[in-house]
N, C-alpha and C positions, 0 to 999 in steps of 0.2 A: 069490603073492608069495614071493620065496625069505628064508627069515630066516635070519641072520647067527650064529654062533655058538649054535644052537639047544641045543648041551648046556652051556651056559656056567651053571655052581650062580649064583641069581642070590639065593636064601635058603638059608644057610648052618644056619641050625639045622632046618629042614625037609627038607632037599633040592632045593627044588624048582629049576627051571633055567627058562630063558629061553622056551624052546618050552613051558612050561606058562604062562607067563603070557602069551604068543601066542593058546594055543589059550582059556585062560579069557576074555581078552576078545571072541574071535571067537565061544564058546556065549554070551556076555548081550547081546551086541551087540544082539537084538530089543526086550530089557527098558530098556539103560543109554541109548541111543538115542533114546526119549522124553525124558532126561532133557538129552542132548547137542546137538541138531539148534538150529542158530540164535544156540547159544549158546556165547561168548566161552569157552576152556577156555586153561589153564594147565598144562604138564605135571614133574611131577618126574619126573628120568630119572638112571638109575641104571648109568652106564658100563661097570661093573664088577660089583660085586653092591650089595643093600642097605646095607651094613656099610663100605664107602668112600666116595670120594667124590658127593654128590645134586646135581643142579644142578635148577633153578629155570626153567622155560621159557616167560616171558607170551608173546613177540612171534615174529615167524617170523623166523631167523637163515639162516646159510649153509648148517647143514647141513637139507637138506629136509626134512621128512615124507610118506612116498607119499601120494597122495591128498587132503592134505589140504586145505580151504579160505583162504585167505587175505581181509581186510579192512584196506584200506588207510588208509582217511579215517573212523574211528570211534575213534582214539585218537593227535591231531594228535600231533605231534614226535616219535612213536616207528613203530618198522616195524608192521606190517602185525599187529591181532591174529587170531587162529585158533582157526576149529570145525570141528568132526566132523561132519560128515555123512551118512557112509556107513559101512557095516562094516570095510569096506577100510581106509577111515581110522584106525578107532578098533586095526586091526590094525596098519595104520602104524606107529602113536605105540607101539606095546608092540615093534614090531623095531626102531624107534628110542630105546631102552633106557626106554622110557614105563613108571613103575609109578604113579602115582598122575595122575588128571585133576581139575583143579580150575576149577570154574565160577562167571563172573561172574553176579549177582544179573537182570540185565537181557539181551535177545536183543541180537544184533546186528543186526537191523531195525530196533528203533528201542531205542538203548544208553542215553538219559535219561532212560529212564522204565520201573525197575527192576519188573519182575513175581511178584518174590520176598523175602519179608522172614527175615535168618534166625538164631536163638538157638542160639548153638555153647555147651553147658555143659560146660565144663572141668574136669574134678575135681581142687582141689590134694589135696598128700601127705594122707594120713590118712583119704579120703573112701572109703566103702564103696560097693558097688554101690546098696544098698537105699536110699541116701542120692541116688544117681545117679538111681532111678527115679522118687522122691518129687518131685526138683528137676522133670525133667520131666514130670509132672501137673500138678505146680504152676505152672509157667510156662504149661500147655496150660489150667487152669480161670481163671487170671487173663484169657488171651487171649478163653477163653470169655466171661468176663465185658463185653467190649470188644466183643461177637459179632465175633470173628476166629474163624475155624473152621482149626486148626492140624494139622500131619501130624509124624508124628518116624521118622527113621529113626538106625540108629548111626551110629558116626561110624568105626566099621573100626578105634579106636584105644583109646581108656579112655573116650572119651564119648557123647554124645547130640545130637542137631540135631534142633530144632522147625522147622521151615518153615512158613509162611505165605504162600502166595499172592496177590494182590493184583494188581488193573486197571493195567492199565498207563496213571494218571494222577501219581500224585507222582512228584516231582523226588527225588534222590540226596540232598541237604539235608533234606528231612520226611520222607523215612522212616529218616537216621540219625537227625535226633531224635527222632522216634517210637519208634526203639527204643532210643536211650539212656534215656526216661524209667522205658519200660517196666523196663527192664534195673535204674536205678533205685529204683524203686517196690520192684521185689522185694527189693532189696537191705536197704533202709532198713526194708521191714516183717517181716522176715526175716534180721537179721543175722548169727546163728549158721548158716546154711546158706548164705546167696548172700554172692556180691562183684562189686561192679560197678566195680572197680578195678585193672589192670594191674599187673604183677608179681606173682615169685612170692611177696611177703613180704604178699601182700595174700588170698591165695589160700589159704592154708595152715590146714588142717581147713574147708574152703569149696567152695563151687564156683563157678566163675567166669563168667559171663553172657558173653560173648561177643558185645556186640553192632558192634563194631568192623568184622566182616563185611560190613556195610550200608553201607561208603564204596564210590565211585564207584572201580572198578578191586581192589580186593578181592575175593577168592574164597573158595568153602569145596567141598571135597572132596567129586565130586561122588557121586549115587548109583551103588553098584554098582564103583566105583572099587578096589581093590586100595590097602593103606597098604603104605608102605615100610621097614616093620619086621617084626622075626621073626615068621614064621606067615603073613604076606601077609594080613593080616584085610581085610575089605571094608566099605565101609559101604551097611549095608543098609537100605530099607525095609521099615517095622515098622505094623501098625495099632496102635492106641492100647489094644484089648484082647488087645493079646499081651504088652504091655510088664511085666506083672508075670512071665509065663514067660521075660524075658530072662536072661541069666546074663551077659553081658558086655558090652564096647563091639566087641568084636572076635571073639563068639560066631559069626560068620559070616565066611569065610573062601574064600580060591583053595579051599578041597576040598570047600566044601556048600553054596555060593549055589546053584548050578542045584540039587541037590536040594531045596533047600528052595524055589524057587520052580516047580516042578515041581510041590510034593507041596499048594500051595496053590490052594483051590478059587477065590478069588477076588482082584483087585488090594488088595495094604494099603494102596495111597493112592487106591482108588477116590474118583473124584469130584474129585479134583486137576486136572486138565487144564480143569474146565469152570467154576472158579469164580472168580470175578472179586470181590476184596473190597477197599473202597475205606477209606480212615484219615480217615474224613470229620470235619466241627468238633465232633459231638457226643461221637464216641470220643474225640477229643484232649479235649474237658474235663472228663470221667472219669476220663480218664487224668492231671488237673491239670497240661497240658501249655501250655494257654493261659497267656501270660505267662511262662511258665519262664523262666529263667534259666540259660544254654548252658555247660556245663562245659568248660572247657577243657583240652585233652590232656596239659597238664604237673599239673591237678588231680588228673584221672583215677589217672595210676600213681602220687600221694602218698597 
């Protein structure tokens, strides 16, 4: 594939240029692939470098992406939305100014019945790392508690993502409020560290639950993906006994993901691919979900 302005600085405070963010998605393509295929991807593209104008990419538009897939009739009144499938592709989307892929919760085989649940923890001002890695155990023993068997990888940016996998039997509706409760629950018994409330004036010395990811057409940054700010960090998967040796949301980056997935003897999310976890009526009334009472969105960020 010939790429287009291959020495164009595309991170201004690193250096690094367009043909390194080419060839980094073409080395994970083996790893970020499992995580792409089937599944609805959003792209942030970056025309110019990081540091001007980002534009926002759900549906397929005029200008093409080599390779890429198209779907037409799985998100009525709008065009066509788009996955990766192949290497080619995922090299596509990075000569078509692609720095960040963002994935919907659910495959594009069957789009209503989402196979992924997932807790984006946002750190407001004032929050430490140590405070970052606490939030996530703690969100991973509560799901424990619920027997959800949970994974976390960073987030390439200041934060952390729990994932949870799940059968593909609930609707788009029970698993956001399964994980509005969740989100919740931690909030309410846990006040001085979580918020389960929009904005920043809600955020501040907190960290923010993010479970707003779980609406039907919503995305989160997928693994292995490259962020669009200084340093290119990436977010990576993490096993759960490594996360005390983490040192940041963006400790992994365009210059040491393949090393470090290179120098590892085994997958961090081994077991992820095969497990099928369902939000059945006993976890919801542990979860005191029965009955609940549905917060509404102008609640949420007051």
């Amino acid at each position: 594939m010939k790429i287009s302005h291959p020495d164009r600085v595309i991170d201004k405070s690193s250096g690094h240029k367009k043909i390194d963010v080419v060839e980094y998605y073409a080395a994970v393509a083996e790893w970020m692939l499992l995580h792409l295929k089937d599944r609805p991807v959003s792209l942030v593209r970056a025309p110019e470098d990081i540091g001007g104008e980002l534009f926002f990419q759900k549906h397929s538009a005029k200008l093409a992406i080599p390779h890429i897939t198209q779907h037409a009739d799985i998100d009525p009144g709008h065009p066509p939305l788009l996955t990766i499938e192949s290497p080619q592709a995922l090299v596509g989307a990075a000569q078509m100014g692609g720095i960040e892929l963002h994935t919907w919760n659910a495959l594009a085989s069957n789009i209503e019945k989402p196979d992924r649940m997932v807790f984006d923890l946002d750190p407001g001002e004032g929050v430490g790392w140590k405070r970052m890695v606490e939030a996530a155990k703690l969100t991973r023993d509560l799901l424990t508690e619920l027997r959800l068997e949970s994974f976390c990888k960073t987030s390439g940016g200041k934060g952390l993502h729990v994932i949870v996998p799940l059968a593909k039997q609930a609707g788009w509706d029970d698993m956001k409020d399964f994980s509005q409760a969740v989100a919740q629950h931690m909030a309410s018994t846990l006040p001085k560290l979580f918020s389960a409330k929009m904005g920043m004036q809600n955020r501040k010395g907190k960290i923010f639950i993010d479970y707003l990811r779980n609406n039907r057409g919503s995305s989160t940054v997928a693994a292995f993906s490259l962020r669009a700010r200084p340093g290119l960090g990436a977010s990576t998967p993490i096993a759960w006994d490594e996360i005390d040796d983490t040192t940041s949301g963006d400790q992994w980056n365009i210059g040491n993901v393949q090393e470090r997935m290179d120098a590892l003897r085994e997958n961090p999310w081994k077991g992820y691919a095969k497990l099928r976890q369902r939000m059945t009526a006993d976890i919801k009334k542990r979860l005191g979900l029965t009955g609940a009472r549905k917060v509404s969105a102008r609640e949420e960020s007051e």
